[in-house]
C-alpha positions as CSV (number, residue, x, y, z in Angstrom):
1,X,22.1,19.0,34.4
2,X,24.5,16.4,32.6
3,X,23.8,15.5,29.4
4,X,21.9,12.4,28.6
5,X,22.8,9.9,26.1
6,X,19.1,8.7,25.7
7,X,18.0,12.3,25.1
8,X,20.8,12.5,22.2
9,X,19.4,9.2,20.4
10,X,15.7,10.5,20.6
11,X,16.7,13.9,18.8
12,X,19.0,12.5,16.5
13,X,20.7,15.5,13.6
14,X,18.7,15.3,10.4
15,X,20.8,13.7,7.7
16,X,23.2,15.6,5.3
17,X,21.1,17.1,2.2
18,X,21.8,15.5,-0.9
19,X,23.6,18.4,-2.8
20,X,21.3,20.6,-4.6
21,X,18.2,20.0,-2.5
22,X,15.5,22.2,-2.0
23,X,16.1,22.9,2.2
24,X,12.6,20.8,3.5
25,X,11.4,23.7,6.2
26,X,11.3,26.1,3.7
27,X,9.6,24.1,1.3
28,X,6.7,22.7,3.6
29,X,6.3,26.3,5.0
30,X,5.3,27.1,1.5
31,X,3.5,24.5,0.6
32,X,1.1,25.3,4.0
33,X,0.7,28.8,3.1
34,X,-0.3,28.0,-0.4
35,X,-2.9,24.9,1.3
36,X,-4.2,28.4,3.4
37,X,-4.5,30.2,0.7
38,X,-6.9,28.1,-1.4
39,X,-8.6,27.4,1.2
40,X,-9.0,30.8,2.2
41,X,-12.9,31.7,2.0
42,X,-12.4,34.9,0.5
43,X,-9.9,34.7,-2.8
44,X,-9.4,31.1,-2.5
45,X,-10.4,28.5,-5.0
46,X,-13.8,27.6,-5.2
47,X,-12.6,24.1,-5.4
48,X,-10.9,23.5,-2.7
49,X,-13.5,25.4,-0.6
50,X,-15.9,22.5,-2.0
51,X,-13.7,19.9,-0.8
52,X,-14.3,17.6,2.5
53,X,-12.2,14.8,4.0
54,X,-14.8,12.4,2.1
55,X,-14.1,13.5,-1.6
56,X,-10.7,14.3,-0.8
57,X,-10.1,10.6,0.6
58,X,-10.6,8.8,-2.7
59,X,-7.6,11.3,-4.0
60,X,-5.1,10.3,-1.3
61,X,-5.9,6.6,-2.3
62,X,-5.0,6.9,-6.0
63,X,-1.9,9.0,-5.1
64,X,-0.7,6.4,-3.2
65,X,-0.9,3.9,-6.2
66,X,0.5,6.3,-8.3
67,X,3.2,6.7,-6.0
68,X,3.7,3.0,-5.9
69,X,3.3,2.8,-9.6
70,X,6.4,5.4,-10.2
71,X,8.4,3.0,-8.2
72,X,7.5,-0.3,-10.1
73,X,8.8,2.0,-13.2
74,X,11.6,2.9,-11.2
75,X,11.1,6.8,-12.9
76,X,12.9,8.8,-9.7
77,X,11.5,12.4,-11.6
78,X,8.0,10.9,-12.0
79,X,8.2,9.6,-7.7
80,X,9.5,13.0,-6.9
81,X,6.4,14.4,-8.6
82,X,4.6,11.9,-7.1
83,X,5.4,11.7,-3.6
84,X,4.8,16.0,-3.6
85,X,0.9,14.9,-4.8
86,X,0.8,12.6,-1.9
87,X,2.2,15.1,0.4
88,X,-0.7,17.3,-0.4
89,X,-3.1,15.3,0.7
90,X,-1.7,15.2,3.8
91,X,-1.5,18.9,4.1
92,X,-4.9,19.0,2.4
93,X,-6.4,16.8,5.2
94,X,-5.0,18.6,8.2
95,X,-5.8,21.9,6.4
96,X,-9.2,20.9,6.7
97,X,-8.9,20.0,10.6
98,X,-7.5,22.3,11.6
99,X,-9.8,24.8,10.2
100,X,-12.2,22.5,12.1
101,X,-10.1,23.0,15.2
102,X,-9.3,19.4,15.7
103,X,-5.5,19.1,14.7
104,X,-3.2,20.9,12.3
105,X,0.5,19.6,10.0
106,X,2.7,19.8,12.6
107,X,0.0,17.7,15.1
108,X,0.2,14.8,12.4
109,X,4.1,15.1,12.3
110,X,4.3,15.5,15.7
111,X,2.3,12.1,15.9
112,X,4.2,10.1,13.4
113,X,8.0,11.4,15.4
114,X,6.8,10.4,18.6
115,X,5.5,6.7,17.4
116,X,8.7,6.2,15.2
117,X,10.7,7.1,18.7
118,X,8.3,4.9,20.2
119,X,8.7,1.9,18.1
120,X,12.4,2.0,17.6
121,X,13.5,2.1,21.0
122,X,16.4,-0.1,20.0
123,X,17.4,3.5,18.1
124,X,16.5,6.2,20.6
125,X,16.8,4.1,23.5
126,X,18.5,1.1,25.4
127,X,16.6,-1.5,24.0
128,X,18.6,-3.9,21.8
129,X,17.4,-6.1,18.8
130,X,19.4,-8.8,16.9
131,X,18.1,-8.4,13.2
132,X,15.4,-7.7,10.8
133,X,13.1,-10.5,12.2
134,X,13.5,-9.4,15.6
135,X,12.8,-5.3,14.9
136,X,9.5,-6.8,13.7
137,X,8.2,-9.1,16.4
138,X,9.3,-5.8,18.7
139,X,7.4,-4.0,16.4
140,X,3.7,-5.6,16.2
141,X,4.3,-6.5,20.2
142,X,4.2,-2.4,20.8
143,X,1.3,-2.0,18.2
144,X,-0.3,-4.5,20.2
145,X,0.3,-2.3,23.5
146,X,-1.2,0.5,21.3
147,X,-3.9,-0.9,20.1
148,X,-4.7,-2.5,24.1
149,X,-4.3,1.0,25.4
150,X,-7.1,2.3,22.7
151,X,-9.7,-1.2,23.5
152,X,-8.2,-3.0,20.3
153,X,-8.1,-6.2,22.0
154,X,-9.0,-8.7,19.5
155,X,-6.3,-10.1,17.1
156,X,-8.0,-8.4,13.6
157,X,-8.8,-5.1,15.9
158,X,-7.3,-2.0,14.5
159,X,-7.1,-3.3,10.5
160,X,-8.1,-0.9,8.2
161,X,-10.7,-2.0,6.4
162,X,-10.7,0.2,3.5
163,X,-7.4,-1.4,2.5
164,X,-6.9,-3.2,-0.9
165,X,-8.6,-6.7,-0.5
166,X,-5.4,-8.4,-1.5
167,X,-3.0,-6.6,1.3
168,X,-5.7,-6.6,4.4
169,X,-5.9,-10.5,3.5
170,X,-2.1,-10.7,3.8
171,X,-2.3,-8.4,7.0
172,X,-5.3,-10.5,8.9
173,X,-3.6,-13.6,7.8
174,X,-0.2,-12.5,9.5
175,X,-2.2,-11.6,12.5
176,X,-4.2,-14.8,13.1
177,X,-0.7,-16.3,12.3
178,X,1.0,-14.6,15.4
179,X,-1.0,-16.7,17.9
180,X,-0.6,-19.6,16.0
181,X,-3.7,-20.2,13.4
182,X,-2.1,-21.1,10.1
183,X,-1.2,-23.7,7.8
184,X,2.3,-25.5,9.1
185,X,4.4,-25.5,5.4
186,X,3.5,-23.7,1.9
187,X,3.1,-27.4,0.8
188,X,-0.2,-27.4,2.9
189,X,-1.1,-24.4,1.5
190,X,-1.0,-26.0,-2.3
191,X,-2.8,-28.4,-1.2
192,X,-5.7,-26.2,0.0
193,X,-5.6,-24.0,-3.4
194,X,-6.0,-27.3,-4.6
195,X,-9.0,-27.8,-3.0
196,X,-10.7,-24.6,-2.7
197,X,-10.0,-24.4,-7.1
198,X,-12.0,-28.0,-6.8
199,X,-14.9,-26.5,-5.4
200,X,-15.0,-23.6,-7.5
201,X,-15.0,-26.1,-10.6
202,X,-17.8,-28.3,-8.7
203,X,-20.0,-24.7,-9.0
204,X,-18.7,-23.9,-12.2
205,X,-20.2,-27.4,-13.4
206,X,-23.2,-27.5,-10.9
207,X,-24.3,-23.9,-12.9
208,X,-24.5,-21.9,-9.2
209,X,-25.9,-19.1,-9.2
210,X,-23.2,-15.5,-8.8
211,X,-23.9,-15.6,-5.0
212,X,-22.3,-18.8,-4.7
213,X,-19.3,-18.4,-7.2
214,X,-18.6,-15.0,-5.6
215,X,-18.1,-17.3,-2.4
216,X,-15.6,-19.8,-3.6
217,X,-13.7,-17.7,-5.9
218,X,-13.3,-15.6,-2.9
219,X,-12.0,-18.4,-1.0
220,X,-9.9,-19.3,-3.7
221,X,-8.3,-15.7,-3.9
222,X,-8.0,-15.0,0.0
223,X,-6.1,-18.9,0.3
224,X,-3.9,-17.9,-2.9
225,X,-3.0,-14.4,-0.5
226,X,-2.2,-16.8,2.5
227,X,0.1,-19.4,0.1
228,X,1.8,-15.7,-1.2
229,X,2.4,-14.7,2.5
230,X,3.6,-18.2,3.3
231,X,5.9,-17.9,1.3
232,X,7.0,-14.1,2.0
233,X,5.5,-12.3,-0.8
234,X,3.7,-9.2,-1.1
235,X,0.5,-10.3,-2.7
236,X,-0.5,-7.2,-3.7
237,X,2.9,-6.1,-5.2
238,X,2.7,-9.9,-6.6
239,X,-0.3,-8.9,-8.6
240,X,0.6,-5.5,-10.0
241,X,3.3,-7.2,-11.2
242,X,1.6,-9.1,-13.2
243,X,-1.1,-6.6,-14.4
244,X,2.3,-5.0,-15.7
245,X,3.7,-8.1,-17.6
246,X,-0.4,-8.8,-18.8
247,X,-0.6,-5.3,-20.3
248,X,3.0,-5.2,-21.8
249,X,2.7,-8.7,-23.6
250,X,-0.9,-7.6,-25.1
251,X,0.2,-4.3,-26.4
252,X,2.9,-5.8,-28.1
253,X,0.2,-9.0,-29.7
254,X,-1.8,-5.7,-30.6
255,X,1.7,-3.8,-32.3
256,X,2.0,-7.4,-34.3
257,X,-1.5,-7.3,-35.4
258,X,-1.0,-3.2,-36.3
259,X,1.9,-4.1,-39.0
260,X,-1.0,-5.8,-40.9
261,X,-3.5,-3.2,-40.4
262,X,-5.5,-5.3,-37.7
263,X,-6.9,-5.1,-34.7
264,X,-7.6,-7.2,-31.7
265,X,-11.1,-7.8,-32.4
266,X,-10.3,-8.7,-36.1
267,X,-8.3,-11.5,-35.0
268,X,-9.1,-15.3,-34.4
269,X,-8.2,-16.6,-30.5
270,X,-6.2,-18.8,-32.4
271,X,-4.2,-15.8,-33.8
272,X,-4.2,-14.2,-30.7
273,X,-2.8,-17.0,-29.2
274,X,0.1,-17.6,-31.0
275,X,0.9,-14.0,-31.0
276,X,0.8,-14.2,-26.9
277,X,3.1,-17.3,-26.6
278,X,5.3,-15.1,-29.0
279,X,5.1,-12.1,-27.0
280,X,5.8,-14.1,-23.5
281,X,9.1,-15.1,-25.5
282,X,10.6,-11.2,-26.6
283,X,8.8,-9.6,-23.7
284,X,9.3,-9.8,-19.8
C-alpha cells in the first residue's frame, strides 16, 4: 500500500530533545510504577490509599496556580518542579480509575492526541487556515461539533463551572459573543461600568442590605471581565497581576516602616499613604 501523506502529518516525529533531557518514556514509566506502588494496598502509603478523586481535586487546582504562578515569576527550575506536581495529579487521577476499571494514563493521553489531531486538521490534514484568528474560529466551530455530538447544544453548554469566576466570565462572555450578544466597541463597555459602579454607589448610600450589594458588585465585576475581554485581556491574568504589584508595593511601605522599628498597624493611613505613593514610584 503507498504511503500516505495524511498518515505522515497525523504521526508526526517527536521533536529533537533539548540536550541533557531526561528521555520522557522512561521517565513517565517511572513515575506510573511509583503512582502503583503507593497505591498499592499492601506496602503502599496509607495516604494515598485514603485519597479519592474528591480530595485529590482541590490539589490539582492549586497545582495549576502554582504552575501559573512560576511562570508570572518567570523561575524555569521552580515550573519544571512545578509542572512534575501537576503531572501527578494527572497520573494520580487515572491511577485511581483505572483501579476502578474505568480508564487508565495512556487512555487520557490517548484522548488528548486524538482531539489535538482532531482540532488541527490544518496540521495533520488538508485543511488550510490563514492565521491566528482563523485557527480559532476553526477551533470553537469543532468544539461546537463536539459538544452537539455529546447534547451540548446551548451556547454556555459544556463550561466548566468550577472554573475561576473571573475566567468562566471571560469564557461565557466570548460565547454569547459568537452569535452576536455583546456590546459593539469597548467605549460602550465604559459606559456600562459606568453605570453598573452608579448603582452600586446608589446601595452603598441607600444602606442595602449584603444580599443586594453582593448583586451589584457582582454586576460590576462580571461587566469589568466583559470591558477586559473587549479589549483582549485575560481577566484573570489581569488580576494576578495586580495582586502581584499590590503585595510588592505593601511589603516594601512595611520594609520603610521596619527602618524605624514600626509596623503597619502602628502607622497613621496618612503615613501609610504617603509611603504607598512612594512605593508606586521605586517599585513596579
Amino acid at each position: 500500500m503507498e504511503d500516505d501523506p495524511a498518515q505522515r502529518r497525523a504521526a508526526p516525529s517527536p521533536p529533537a530533545s533539548t540536550a541533557g533531557a531526561v528521555p520522557a518514556d522512561g521517565a513517565i514509566d517511572r513515575l506510573l510504577t511509583i503512582m502503583a506502588r503507593l497505591r498499592d494496598p499492601v506496602g503502599g502509603c496509607p495516604w494515598d490509599l485514603e485519597q479519592s478523586f474528591a480530595t485529590i481535586a482541590p490539589h490539582t487546582i492549586e497545582e495549576a496556580y502554582e504552575v501559573a504562578d512560576a511562570i508570572e515569576r518567570a523561575d524555569m527550575a521552580d515550573l519544571r518542579d512545578e509542572l512534575g506536581d501537576l503531572l501527578l495529579q494527572v497520573v494520580f487521577h487515572a491511577r485511581m480509575a483505572e483501579e476502578a476499571g474505568q480508564f487508565g494514563f495512556g487512555d487520557v493521553a490517548a484522548a488528548i492526541a486524538d482531539k489535538l489531531v482532531r482540532r488541527h486538521p490544518h496540521v495533520f490534514g488538508d485543511a488550510t487556515v490563514v492565521d491566528a484568528a482563523d485557527q480559532t474560529d476553526a477551533w470553537e466551530a469543532q468544539k461546537k461539533r463536539e459538544r452537539a455530538a455529546k447534547a451540548h447544544h446551548g451556547v454556555l453548554d459544556g463550561l466548566t463551572s468550577g472554573l475561576p469566576a473571573t475566567t468562566r466570565a471571560q469564557k461565557m462572555g466570548n460565547r454569547v459573543a459568537r452569535v452576536g450578544f455583546d456590546w459593539p466597541d469597548p467605549n460602550r463597555l465604559l459606559d456600562k461600568v459606568q453605570e453598573e459602579l452608579d448603582e452600586v454607589r446608589a446601595e452603598v448610600n441607600a444602606d442595602a442590605p449584603t444580599a443586594r450589594l453582593m448583586d451589584e458588585v457582582g454586576d460590576l465585576m462580571f461587566t469589568c471581565v466583559q470591558l477586559a475581554r473587549k479589549l483582549e485581556v485575560d481577566a484573570e491574568s489581569a488580576l494576578r497581576h495586580t495582586n502581584a504589584k499590590f503585595e510588592r508595593r505593601f511589603r516594601h511601605l512595611e520594609a520603610r516602616l521596619a527602618e524605624s522599628d514600626r509596623a503597619a498597624e502602628d502607622a497613621t493611613l496618612e503615613e501609610m499613604e504617603a509611603l504607598w505613593q512612594q512605593a508606586k514610584g521605586v517599585v513596579g
